[in-house]
N, C-alpha and C positions, 0 to 999 in steps of 0.2 A: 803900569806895575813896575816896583821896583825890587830889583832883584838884587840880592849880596852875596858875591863871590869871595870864598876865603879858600888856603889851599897852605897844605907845608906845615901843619901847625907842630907836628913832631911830638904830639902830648903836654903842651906847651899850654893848657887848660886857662891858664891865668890871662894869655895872650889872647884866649878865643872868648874869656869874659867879656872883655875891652873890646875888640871887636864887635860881641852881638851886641852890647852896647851902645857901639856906633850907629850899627845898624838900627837898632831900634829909635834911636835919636834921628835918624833918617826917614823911616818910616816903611823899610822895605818888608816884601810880603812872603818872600820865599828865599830861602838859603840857599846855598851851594855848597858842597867842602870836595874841593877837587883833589883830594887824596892826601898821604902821608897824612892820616887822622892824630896818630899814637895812644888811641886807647881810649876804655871807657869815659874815663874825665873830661877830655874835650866830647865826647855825646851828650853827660849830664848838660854841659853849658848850654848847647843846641837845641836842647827840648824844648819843646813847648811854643813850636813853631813850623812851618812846612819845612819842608828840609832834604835836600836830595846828594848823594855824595857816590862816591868810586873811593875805591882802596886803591893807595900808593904801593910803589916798590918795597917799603917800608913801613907796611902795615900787615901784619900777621891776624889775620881773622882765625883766630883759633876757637874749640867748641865754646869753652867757656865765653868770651867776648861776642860771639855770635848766640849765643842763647841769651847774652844780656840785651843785645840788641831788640832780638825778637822781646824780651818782655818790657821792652819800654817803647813798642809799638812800631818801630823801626823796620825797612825792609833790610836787608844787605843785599845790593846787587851782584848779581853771577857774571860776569864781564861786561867791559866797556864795547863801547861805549855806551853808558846810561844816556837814554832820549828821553825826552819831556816836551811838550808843549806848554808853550808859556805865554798866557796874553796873544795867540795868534804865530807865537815864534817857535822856530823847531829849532831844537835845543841838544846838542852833546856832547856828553861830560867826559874827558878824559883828566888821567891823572898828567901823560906826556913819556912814560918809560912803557907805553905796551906794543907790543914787533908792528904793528900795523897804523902808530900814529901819525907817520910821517905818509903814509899812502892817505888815510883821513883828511888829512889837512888839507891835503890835492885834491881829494875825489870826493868826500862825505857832503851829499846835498844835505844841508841844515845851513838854517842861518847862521848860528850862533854855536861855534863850537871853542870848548871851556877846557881849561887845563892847566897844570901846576909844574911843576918837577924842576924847573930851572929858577926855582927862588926868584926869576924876574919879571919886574911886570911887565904885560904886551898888551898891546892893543891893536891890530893890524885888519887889512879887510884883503882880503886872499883869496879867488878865485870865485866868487861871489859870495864867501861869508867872511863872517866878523868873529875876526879869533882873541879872545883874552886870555889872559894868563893876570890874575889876583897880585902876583909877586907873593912874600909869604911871610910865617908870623916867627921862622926857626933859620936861621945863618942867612941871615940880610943884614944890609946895612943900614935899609929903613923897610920896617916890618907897613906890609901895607897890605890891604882888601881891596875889592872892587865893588863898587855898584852898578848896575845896567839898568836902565830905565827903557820899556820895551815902546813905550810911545815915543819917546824922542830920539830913541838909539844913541840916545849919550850914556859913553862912560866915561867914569869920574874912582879914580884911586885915593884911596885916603890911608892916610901915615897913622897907625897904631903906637901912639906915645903911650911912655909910662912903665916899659915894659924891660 
């Protein structure tokens, strides 16, 4: 299974086209958006696809945007970290700014734990999991995603031109 990690997009809608874009030229089967969304418009882009996300320090889930969520099928997660199994792998989603991610990163049994906030990309293996960070699609110097491939455990970043 191939999975697409994006994160940071700041409302940046245009940046998260080109992206799922990518992704779909990839062939991935399940999204990720590890926070700083900015709003409806990067959801429209995301539809129509699995799709799992945490709200950044800079996302305001107010009534209206959460009632749009719920009607275009969407859950909105109650705090992080969002878990998932994936393909066999345990999975969770941090944005990277919540009081407890730095204890997480030490102590959280999960393979695979996902996160954003520092606009840079990571890829590291840390106490027996595998931490990424997307890098982002909003104040980089090269807007970039990730993919995670749960059979190979290769990850592979790709640079969002055009944007």
């Amino acid at each position: 299974m191939l999975i697409g990690i994006l994160s940071d997009s700041h409302g940046r809608h245009l940046a998260v086209r080109k992206a799922v874009e990518l992704f779909d030229g990839l062939g991935v089967s399940h999204t990720i958006h590890c926070g700083d969304v900015g709003g409806p418009e990067v959801f429209d882009e995301l539809l129509g696809r699995p799709l799992s996300f945490v709200w950044g320090n800079m996302d305001f889930p107010d009534p209206s945007l959460l009632a749009y969520i719920r009607t275009v099928g969407l859950h909105a997660p109650e705090e992080p970290p969002v878990r998932l199994q994936l393909d066999g792998k345990s999975v969770a989603i941090f944005h990277g700014h919540e009081p407890g991610f730095a204890r997480a990163v030490r102590d959280l049994d999960v393979a695979i734990l996902l996160h954003g906030h520092t606009h840079v990309a990571r890829d590291e293996c840390y106490n027996g999991k595998r931490i990424i960070n997307p890098g982002a699609l909003f104040r980089a110097s090269r807007k970039t995603v990730a993919t995670f491939d749960t059979q190979t455990d290769a990850v592979a970043f790709h640079e969002v031109k055009g944007l």
